[in-house]
Every structure is written in C-alpha cells, then in structure tokens.
C-alpha positions in Angstrom: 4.2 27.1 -18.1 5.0 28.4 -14.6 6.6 26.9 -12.0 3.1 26.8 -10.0 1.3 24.6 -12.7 4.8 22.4 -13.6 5.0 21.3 -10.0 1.7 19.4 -9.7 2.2 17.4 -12.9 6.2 16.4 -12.3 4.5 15.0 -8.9 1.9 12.7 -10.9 4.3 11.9 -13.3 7.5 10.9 -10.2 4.3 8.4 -8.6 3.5 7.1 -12.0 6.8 5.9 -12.3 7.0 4.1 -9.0 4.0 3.0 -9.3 4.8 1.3 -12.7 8.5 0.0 -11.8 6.5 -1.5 -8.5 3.8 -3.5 -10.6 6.5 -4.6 -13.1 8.7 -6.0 -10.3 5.8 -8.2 -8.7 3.3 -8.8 -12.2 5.5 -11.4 -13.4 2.3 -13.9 -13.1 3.9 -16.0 -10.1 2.5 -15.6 -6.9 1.0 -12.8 -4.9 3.8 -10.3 -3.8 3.8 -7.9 -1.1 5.9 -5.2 -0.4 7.1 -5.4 3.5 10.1 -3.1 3.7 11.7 -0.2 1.4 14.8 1.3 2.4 16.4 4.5 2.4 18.7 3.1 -0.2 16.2 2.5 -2.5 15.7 -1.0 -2.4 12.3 -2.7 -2.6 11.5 -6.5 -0.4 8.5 -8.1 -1.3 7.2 -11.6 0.3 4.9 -14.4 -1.6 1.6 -14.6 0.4 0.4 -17.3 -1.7 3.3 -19.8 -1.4 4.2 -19.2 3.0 3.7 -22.5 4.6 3.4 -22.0 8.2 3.8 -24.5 11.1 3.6 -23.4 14.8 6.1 -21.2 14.9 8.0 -21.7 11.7 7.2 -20.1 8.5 8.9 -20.5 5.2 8.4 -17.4 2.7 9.8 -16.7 -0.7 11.0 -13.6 -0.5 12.4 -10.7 -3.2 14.6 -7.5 -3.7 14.4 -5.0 -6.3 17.8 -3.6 -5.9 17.6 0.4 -6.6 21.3 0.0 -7.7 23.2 -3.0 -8.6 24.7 -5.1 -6.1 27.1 -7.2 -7.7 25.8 -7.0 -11.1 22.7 -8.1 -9.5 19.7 -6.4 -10.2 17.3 -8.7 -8.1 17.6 -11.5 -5.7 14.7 -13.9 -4.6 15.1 -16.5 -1.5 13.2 -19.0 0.3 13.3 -17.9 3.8 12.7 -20.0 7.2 11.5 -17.5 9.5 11.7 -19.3 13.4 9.3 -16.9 15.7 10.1 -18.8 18.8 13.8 -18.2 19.0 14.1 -14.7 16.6 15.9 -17.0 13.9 16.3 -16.6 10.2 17.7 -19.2 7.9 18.3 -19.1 3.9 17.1 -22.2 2.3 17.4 -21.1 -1.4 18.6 -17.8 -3.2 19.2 -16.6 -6.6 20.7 -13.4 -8.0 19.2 -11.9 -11.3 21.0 -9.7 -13.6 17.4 -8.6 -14.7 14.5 -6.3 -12.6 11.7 -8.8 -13.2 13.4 -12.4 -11.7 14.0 -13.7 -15.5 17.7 -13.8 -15.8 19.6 -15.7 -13.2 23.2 -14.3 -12.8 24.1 -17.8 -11.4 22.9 -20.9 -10.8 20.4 -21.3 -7.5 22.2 -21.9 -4.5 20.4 -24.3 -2.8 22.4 -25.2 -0.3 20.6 -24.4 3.5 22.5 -21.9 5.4 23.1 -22.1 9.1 20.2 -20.4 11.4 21.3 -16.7 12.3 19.7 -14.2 14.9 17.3 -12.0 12.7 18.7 -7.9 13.0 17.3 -5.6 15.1 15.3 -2.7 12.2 16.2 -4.8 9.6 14.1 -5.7 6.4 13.7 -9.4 7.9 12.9 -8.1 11.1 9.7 -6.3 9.5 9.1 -9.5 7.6 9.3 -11.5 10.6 6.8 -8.8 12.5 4.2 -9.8 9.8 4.6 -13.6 10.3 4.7 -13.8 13.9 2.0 -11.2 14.7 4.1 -9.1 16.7 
C-alpha cells in the first residue's frame, strides 16, 4: 500500500478512536454529559445537563475530567460545581478522584466538604463552562 491510500484510512481510524474513548467516558448510563472545554493538554471536561439546577443567577452543575495523563494517579475527577454569574464566582461543593477512565473507581473517599467561593479564571475550562450557563 502507498503512502497516498495509507493516509486516509490512519485518519478514520485516529477519529474512531476519539470518538470511542469520548462515548466511553460519558455512556456510563448516568446523566447526559457534554463536552465544554478540551485542552491542549489533552484533557476532556464534560458538564451533566440533566442534573444543573439553576436559580437566578446561581447554577449548580456536576461536572467531569477525563485526564489525558494521570494527575496524581487520577485518571478522572467529577465535582459538583456552584457556578455564581452575578459576581464571576466558582465554588466546589463535592469532588472525587478516580483511578479509572469511566468514574467507577474512587481513588479516595468524596470530599464533600464546600470550598470557599473563588474568582472563576480568565480562558479557563470553568470560564467556558460558566459562558454556557450565564448566556454570555
């Protein structure tokens, strides 16, 4: 086979692959997860539209990363997010770590302990996520 006809199919195959690792990270059978940010680095966030609860301008989202490379022995994280659109605010309600890809394996026990408010980051993954859920 020549280069000119390997090309195409090592393309189809490199999306297949995504595509697959993507639907294994969200088809878990909870919720209905969205992807809002991926980063250079290679990690994935995803956001639960069927569990947000919204009120005025606070919304509270679960919210997930695939990690491309392990952070911590970590392969995954999931959080319940308080996302404050009238003062730019983000606060951690919940988290867990998961040694596994698909949120099965916790590497520790849920922290659920709330976490002071913080200013959201300028181009960062929340900031996107907080784009979608204050209609900026």
């Amino acid at each position: 086979m020549t280069i000119n006809r390997l090309a195409p199919i090592l393309i189809l195959c490199l999306i297949s692959a995504i595509v697959a690792r993507e639907a294994s990270a969200v088809g878990d059978g909870e919720g209905e997860w969205r992807i809002y940010s991926e980063e250079l680095n290679g990690d994935v966030y995803f956001f639960d539209t069927s569990r947000m609860k919204s009120n005025n301008n606070l919304h509270r989202v679960w919210s997930r990363i695939l990690y491309k490379t392990s952070v911590m022995g970590a392969s995954s994280f999931q959080s319940l997010l308080e996302i404050d659109c009238s003062d730019n605010t983000e606060r951690v309600l919940q988290r867990t770590f998961y040694s596994d890809e698909l949120w099965k394996e916790p590497a520790m026990k849920t922290d659920k302990k709330e976490k002071p408010k913080r200013r959201i980051v300028t181009h960062s993954p929340t900031e996107r996520l907080s784009a979608i859920l204050c209609d900026h």
